[in-house]
MMTF fields as JSON, N, C-alpha, C and O atoms, coordinates in Angstrom:
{
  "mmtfVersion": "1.0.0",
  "mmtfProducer": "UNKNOWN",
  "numBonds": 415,
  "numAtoms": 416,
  "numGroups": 104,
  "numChains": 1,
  "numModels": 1,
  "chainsPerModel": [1],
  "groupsPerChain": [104],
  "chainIdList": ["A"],
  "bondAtomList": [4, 2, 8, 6, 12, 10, 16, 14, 20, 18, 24, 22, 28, 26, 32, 30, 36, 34, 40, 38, 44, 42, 48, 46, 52, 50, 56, 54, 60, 58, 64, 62, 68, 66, 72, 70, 76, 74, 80, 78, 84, 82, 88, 86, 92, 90, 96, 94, 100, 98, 104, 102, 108, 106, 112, 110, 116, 114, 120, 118, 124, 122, 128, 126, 132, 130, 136, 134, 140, 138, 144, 142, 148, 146, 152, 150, 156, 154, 160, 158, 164, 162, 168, 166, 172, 170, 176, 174, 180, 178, 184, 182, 188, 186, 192, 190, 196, 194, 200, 198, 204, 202, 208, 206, 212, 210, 216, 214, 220, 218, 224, 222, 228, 226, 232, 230, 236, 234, 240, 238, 244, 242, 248, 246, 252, 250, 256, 254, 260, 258, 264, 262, 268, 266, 272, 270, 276, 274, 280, 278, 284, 282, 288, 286, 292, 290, 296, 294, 300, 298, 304, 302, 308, 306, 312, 310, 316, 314, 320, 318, 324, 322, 328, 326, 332, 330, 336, 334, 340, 338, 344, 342, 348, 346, 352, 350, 356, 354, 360, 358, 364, 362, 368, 366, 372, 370, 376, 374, 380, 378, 384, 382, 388, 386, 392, 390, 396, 394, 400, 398, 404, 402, 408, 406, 412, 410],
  "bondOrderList": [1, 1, 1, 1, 1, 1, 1, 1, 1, 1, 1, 1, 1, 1, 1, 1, 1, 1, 1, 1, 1, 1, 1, 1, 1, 1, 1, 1, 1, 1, 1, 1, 1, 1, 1, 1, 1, 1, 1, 1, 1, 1, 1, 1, 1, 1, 1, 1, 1, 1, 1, 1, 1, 1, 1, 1, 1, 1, 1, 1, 1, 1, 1, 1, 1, 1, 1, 1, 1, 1, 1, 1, 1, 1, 1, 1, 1, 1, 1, 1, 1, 1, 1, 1, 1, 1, 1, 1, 1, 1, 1, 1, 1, 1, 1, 1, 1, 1, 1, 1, 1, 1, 1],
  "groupList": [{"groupName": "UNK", "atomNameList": ["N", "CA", "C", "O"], "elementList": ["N", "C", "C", "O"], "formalChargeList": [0, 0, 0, 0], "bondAtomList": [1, 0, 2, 1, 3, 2], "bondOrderList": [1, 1, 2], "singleLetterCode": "X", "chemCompType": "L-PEPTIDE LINKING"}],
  "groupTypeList": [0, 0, 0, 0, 0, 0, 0, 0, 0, 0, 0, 0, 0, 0, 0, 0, 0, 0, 0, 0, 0, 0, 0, 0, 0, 0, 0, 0, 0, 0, 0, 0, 0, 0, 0, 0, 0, 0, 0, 0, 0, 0, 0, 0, 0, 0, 0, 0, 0, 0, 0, 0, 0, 0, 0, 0, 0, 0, 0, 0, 0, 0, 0, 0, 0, 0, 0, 0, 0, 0, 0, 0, 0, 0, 0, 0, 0, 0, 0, 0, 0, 0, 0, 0, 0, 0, 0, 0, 0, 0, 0, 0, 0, 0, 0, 0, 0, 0, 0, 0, 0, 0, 0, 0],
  "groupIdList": [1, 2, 3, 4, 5, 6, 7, 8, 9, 10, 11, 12, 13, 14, 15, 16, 17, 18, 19, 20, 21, 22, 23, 24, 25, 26, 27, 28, 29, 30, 31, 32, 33, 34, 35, 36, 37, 38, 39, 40, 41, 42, 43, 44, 45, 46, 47, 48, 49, 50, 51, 52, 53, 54, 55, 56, 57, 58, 59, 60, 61, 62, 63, 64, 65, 66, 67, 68, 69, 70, 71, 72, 73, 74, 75, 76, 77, 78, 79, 80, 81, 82, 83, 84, 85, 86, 87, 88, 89, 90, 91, 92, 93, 94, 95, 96, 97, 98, 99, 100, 101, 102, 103, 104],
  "secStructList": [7, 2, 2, 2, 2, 2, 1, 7, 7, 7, 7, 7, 7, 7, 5, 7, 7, 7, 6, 6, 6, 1, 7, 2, 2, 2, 2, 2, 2, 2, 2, 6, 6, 7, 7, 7, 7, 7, 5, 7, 7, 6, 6, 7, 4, 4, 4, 1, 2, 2, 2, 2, 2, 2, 2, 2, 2, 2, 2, 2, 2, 2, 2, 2, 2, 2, 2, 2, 6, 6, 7, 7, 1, 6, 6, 2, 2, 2, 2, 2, 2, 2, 2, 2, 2, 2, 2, 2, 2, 1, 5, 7, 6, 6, 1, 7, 6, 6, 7, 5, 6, 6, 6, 7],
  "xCoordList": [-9.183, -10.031, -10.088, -11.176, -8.603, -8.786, -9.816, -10.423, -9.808, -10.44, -12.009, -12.719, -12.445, -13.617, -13.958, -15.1, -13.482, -13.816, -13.831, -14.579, -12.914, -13.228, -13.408, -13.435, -13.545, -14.56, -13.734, -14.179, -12.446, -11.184, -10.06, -9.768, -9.53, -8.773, -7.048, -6.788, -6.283, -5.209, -4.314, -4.119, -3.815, -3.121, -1.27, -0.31, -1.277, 0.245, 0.538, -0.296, 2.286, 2.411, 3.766, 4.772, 3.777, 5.21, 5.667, 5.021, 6.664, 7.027, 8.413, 9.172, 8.819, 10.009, 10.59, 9.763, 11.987, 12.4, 12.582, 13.487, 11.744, 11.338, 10.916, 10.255, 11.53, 10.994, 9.911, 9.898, 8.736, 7.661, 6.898, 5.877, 7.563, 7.705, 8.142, 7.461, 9.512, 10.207, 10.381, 11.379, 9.168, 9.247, 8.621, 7.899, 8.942, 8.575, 7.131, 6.453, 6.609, 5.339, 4.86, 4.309, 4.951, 4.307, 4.491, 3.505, 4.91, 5.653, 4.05, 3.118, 4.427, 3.144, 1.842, 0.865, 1.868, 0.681, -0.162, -1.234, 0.988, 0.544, 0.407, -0.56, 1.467, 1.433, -0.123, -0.817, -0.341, -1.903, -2.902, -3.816, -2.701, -3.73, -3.773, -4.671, -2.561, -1.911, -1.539, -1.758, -0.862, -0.533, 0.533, 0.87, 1.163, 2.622, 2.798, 2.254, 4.295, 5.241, 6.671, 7.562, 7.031, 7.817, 8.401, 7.738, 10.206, 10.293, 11.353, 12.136, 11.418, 12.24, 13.325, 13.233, 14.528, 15.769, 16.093, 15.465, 16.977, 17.276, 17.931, 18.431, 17.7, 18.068, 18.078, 18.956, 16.584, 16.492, 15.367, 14.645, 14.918, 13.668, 12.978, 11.766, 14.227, 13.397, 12.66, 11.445, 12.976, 11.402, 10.267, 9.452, 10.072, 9.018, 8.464, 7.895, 8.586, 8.669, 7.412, 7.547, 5.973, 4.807, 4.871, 4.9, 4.876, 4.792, 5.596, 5.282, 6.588, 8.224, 7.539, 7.59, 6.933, 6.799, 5.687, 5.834, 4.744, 4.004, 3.996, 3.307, 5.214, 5.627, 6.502, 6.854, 7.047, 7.674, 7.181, 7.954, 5.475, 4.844, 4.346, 4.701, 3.462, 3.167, 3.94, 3.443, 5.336, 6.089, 6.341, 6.864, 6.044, 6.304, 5.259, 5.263, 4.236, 2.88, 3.282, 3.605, 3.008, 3.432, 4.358, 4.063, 6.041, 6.85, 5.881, 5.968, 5.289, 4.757, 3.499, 2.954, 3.001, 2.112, 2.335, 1.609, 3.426, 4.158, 4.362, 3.707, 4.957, 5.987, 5.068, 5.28, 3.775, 2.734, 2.02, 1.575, 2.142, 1.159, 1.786, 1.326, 3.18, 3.902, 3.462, 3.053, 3.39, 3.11, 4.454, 5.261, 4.099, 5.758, 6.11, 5.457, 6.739, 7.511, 6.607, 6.096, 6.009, 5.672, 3.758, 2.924, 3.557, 2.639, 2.169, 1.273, 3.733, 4.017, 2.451, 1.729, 2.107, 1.335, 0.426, 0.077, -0.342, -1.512, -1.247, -2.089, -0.383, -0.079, -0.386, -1.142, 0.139, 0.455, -1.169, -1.521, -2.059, -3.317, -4.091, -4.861, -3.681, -4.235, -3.882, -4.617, -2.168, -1.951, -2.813, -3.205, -2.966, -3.151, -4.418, -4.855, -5.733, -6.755, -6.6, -6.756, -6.264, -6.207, -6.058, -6.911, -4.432, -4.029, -5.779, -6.112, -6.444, -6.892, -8.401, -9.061, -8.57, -9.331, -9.09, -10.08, -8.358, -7.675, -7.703, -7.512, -7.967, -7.968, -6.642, -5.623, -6.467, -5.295, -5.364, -6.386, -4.075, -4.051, -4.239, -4.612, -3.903, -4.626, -5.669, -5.896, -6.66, -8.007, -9.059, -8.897, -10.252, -11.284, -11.28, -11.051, -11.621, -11.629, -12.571, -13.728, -12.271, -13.556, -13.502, -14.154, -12.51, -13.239, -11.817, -10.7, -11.892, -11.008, -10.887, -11.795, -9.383, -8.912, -10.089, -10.436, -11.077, -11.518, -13.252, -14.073, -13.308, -14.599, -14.482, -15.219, -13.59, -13.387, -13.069, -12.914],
  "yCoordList": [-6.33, -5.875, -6.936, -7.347, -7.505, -8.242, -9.76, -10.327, -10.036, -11.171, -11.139, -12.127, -9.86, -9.423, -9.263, -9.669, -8.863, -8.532, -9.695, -9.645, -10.742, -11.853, -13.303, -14.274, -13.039, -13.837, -15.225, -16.344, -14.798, -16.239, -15.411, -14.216, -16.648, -16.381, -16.171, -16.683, -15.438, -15.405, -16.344, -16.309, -17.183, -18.162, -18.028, -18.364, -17.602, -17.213, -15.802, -14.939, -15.629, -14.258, -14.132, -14.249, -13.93, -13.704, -12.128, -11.251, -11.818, -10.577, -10.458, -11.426, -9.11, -8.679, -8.026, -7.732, -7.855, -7.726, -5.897, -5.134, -5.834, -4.328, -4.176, -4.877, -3.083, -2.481, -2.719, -3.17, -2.408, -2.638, -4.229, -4.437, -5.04, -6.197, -7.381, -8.24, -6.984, -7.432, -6.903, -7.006, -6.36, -5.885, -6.943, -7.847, -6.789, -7.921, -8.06, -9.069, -6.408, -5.872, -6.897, -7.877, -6.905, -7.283, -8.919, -9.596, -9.207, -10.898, -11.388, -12.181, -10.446, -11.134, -10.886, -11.573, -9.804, -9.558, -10.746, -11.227, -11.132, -12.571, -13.47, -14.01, -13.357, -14.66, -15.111, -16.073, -14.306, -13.845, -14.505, -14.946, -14.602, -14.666, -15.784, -15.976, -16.675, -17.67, -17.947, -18.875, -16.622, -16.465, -16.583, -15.459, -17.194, -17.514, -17.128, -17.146, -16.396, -15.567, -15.487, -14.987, -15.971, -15.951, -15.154, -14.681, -14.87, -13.632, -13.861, -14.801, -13.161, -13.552, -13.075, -12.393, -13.399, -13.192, -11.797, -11.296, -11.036, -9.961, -10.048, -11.033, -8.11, -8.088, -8.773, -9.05, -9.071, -10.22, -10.202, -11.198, -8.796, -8.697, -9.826, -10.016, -10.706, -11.305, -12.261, -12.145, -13.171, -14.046, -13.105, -13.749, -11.893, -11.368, -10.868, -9.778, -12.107, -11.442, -10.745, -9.556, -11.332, -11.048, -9.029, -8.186, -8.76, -7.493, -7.08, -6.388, -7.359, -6.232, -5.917, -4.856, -7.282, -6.556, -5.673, -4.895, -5.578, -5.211, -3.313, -2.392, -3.313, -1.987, -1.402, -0.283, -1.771, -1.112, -1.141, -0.833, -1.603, -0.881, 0.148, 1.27, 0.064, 1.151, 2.433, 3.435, 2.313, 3.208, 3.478, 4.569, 2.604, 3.257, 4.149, 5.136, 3.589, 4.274, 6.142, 7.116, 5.819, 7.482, 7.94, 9.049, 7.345, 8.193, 9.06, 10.214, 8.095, 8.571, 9.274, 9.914, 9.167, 10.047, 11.623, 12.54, 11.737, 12.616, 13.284, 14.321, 13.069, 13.692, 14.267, 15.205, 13.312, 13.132, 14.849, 15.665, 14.886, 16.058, 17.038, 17.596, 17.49, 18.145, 18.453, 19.612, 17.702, 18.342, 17.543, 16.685, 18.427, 18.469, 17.077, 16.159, 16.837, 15.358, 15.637, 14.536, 16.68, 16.288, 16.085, 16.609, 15.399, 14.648, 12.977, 12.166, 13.271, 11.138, 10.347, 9.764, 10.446, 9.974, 10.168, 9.123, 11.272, 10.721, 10.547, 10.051, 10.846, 9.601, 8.607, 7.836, 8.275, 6.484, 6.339, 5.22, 6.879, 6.663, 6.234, 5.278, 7.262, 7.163, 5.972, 5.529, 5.414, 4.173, 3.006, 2.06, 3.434, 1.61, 1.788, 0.714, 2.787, 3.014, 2.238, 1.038, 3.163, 2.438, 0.779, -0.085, 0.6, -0.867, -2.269, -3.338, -1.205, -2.159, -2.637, -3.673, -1.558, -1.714, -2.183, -2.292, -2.489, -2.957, -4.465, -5.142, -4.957, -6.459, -7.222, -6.652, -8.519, -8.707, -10.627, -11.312, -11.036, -12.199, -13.652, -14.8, -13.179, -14.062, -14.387, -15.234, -13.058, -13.029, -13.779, -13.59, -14.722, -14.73, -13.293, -12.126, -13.867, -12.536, -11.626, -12.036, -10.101, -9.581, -8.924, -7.935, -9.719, -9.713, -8.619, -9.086, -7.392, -6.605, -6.982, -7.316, -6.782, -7.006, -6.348, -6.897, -4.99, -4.151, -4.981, -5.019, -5.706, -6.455, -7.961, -8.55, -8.073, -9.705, -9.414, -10.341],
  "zCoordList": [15.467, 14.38, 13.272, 12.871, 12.637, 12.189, 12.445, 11.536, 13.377, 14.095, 14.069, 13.878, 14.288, 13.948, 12.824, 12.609, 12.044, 10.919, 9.783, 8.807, 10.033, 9.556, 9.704, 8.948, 11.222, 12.02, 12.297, 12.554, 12.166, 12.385, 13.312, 13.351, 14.085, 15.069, 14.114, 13.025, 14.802, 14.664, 15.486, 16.701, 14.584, 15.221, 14.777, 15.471, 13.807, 13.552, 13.213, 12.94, 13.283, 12.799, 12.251, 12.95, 11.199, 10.453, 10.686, 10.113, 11.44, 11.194, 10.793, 10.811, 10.374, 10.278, 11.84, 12.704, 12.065, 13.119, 13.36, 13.696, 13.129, 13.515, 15.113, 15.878, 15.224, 16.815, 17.442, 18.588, 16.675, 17.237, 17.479, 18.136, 16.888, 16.646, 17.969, 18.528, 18.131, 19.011, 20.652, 21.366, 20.946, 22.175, 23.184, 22.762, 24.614, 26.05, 25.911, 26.104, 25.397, 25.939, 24.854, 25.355, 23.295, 22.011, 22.528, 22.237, 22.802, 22.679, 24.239, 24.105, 25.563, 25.895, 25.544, 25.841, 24.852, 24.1, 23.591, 23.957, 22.309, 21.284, 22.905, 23.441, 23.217, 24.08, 24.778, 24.45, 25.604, 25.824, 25.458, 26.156, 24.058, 23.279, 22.389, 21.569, 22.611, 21.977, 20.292, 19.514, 20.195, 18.774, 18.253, 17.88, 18.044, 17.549, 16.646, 15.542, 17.422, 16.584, 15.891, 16.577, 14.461, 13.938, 12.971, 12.048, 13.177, 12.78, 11.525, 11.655, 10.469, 8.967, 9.579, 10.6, 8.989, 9.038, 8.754, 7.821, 9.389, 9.931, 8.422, 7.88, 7.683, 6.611, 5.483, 4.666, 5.613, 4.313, 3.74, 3.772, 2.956, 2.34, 1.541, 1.441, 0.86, 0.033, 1.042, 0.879, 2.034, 2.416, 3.065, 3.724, 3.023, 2.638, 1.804, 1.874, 0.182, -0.802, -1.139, -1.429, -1.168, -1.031, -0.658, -1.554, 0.63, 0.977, 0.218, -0.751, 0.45, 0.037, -1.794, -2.416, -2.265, -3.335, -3.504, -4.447, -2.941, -3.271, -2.728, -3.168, -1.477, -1.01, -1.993, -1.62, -3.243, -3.8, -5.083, -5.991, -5.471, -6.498, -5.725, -6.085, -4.548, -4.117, -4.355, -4.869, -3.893, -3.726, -5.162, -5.386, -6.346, -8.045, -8.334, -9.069, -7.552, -7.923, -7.605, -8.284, -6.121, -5.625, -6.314, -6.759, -6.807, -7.092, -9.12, -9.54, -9.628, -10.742, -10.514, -11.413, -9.281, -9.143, -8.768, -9.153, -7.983, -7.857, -8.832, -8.938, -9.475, -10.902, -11.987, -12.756, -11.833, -13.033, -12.762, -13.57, -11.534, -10.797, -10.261, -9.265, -10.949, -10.059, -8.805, -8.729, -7.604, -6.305, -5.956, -6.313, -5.041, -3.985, -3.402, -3.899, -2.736, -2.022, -0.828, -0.623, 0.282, 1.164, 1.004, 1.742, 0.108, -0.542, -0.789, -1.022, -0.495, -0.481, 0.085, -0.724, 1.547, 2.012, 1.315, 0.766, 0.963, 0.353, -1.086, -1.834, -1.385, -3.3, -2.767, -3.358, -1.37, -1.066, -0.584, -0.958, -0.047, 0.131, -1.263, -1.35, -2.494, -3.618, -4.62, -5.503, -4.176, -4.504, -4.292, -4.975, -3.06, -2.483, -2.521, -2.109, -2.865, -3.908, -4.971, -5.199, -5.572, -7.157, -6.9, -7.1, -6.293, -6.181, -5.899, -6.412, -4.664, -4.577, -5.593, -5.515, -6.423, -7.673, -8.615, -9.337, -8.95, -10.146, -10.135, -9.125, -11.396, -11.496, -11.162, -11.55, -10.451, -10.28, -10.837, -10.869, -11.172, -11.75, -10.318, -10.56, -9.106, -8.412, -7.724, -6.86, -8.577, -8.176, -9.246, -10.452, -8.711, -10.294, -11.323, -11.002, -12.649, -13.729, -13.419, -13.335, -13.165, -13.151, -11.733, -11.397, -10.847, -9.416, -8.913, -9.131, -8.344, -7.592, -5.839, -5.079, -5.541, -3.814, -3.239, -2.193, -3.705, -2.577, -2.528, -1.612, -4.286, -4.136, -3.099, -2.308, -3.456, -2.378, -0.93, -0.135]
}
């Protein structure tokens, strides 16, 4: 989907060593397709600092969205739908002025 959608090949892949990640099946998958795959160090959020940070505004977002709205905890998901909404409207400092993630 990605590939389609922005019309460039996938040639690398940084993952974390998660399950779904590290399987025979996933590995000839990439392989397949000639995508090389490299994986961060086991227990070591920070060299994925990029995501990791950006999963734990998400996760500030929901927890204050939560609280803000008294609804219950089994709500999380769609706070977290309504997060990463907002998130991606919002002006951000490594975008041109003016310009939002969901406009670019």
């Amino acid at each position: 989907m990605a590939e389609t959608k922005f019309k460039s090949r996938i040639e690398n892949l940084r993952c974390d060593r998660g399950d779904e990640y590290v399987s025979e099946e996933f590995r000839r998958f990439c392989q397949a397709r000639g995508i090389s795959i490299s994986y961060s160090m086991p227990r070591n959020p920070s060299q994925n600092g990029k995501s990791e940070r950006m999963n734990r505004t998400l996760m500030e977002k929901v927890r204050c969205l939560l609280l803000d709205s008294n609804l219950e905890k089994d709500m999380w998901g769609k706070a977290l739908m309504t997060a990463t909404y907002l998130a991606n409207r919002l002006t951000t400092s490594t975008l041109p002025k003016g310009i939002t993630p969901a406009e670019r």
